[in-house]
N, C-alpha and C positions, 0 to 999 in steps of 0.2 A: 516530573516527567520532562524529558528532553521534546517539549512540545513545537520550538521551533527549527530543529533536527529536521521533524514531520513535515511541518511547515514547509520547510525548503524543497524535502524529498515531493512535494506534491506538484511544486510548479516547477522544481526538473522535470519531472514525469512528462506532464502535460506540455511542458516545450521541445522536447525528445520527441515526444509522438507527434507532434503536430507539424514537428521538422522530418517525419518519418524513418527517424535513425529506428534500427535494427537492434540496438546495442548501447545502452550508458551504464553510468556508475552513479554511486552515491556515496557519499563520505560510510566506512565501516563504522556506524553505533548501533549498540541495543533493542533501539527504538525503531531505529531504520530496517533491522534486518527483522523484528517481528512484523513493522507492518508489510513488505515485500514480501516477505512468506507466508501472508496469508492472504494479499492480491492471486500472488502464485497459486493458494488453492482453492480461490476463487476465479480461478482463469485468468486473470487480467495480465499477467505477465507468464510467457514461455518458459524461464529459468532465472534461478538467484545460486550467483554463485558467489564465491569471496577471493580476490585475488590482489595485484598488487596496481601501480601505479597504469599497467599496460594490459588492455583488453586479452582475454585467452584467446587461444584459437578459436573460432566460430563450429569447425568443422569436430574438432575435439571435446566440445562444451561439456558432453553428456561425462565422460571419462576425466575430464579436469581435474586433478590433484592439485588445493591451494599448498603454500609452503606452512609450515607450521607457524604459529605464532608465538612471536619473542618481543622482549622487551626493545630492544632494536627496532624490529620492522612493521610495529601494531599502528605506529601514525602514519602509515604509508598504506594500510590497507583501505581497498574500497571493495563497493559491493556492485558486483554489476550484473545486469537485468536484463531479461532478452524480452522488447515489445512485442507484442502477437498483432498483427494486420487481419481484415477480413480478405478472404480467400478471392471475393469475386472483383471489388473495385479498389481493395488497398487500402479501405479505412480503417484507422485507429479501432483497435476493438472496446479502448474505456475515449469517449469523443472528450470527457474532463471529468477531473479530479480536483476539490477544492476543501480547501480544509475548513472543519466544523469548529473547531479547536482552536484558538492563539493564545498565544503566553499568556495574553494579558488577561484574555478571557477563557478559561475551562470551560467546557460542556460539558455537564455529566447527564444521565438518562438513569432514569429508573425502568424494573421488567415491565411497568404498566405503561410508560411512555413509548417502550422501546415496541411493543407492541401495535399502538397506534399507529406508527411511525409506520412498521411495515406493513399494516393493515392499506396503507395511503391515506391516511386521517391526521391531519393535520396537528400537532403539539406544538402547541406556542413555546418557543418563536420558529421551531422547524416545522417546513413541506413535510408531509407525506411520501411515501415513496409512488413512484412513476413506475411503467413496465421498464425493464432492465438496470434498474439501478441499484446500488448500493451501497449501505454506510459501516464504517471498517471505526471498530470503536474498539479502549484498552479495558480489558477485565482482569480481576485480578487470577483470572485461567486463561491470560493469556490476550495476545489480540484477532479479535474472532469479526465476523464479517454479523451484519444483524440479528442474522434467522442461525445461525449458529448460536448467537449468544441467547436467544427466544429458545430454544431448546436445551440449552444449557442452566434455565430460567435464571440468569444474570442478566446485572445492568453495570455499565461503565462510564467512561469519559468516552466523548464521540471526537474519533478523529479527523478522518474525512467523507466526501460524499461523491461518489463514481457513479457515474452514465455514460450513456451512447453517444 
């Protein structure tokens, strides 16, 4: 698995937000665009859309038509993401994102660990989970956010770990 793809996408994320752009990109792979679309239906990101070297219109996002993809113009694609702020003071709606994951080391979880985990019981060597946070882990259904994959009663490689 393109684990350090992830890797990247997570301290883009978190330096986007903290620099409170509206709007980044991230290199167009596999790996980037499942875990983005499943932040996306986890709330944590407003939109993922796929387009070229040049942000879309802002005002147009919803209606976006990307160009088809060819053999030509697939190294020029990226993926870009719209951050969601809170409504009252402007903060980042995920405060960080850190990856569970690196090349060098895998994490993988079983359904009994992963359980724990979001019970906030502690699995050596991972925390438990805290109010608002969550861990975005790959299955082989896909990459699914925890309590997704607890109800799906699968277990995966754990990619990263999102809070306030």
């Amino acid at each position: 698995m393109g684990l350090r793809n992830v890797v990247n996408m997570c301290s883009h994320l978190q330096n986007a937000s903290r620099a409170r752009l509206g709007l980044t990109s991230v290199p167009h792979t596999k790996y980037n665009l499942a875990l983005a679309l499943a932040m996306h239906r986890a709330g944590f990101l407003s939109f993922v859309t796929r387009g070229g070297p040049y942000p879309p219109d802002p005002a147009s996002v919803a209606t976006f038509e990307p160009e088809p993809l060819t053999t030509a113009n697939v190294a020029d694609q990226r993926l870009w993401v719209g951050l969601k702020y809170n409504p009252g003071g402007g903060d980042p709606v995920f405060g960080y994102i850190r990856p569970i994951s690196t090349p060098k080391r895998p994490t993988s979880a079983n359904l009994r660990k992963l359980e724990r985990l979001a019970r906030g019981i502690d699995a050596h060597p991972h925390r438990g989970l805290n109010l608002g946070e969550c861990i975005m882990l790959s299955t082989d259904r896909g990459t699914l956010e925890i309590r997704e994959a607890i109800e799906r009663k699968v277990g995966g490689r754990l990619l990263c770990r999102i809070g306030p």
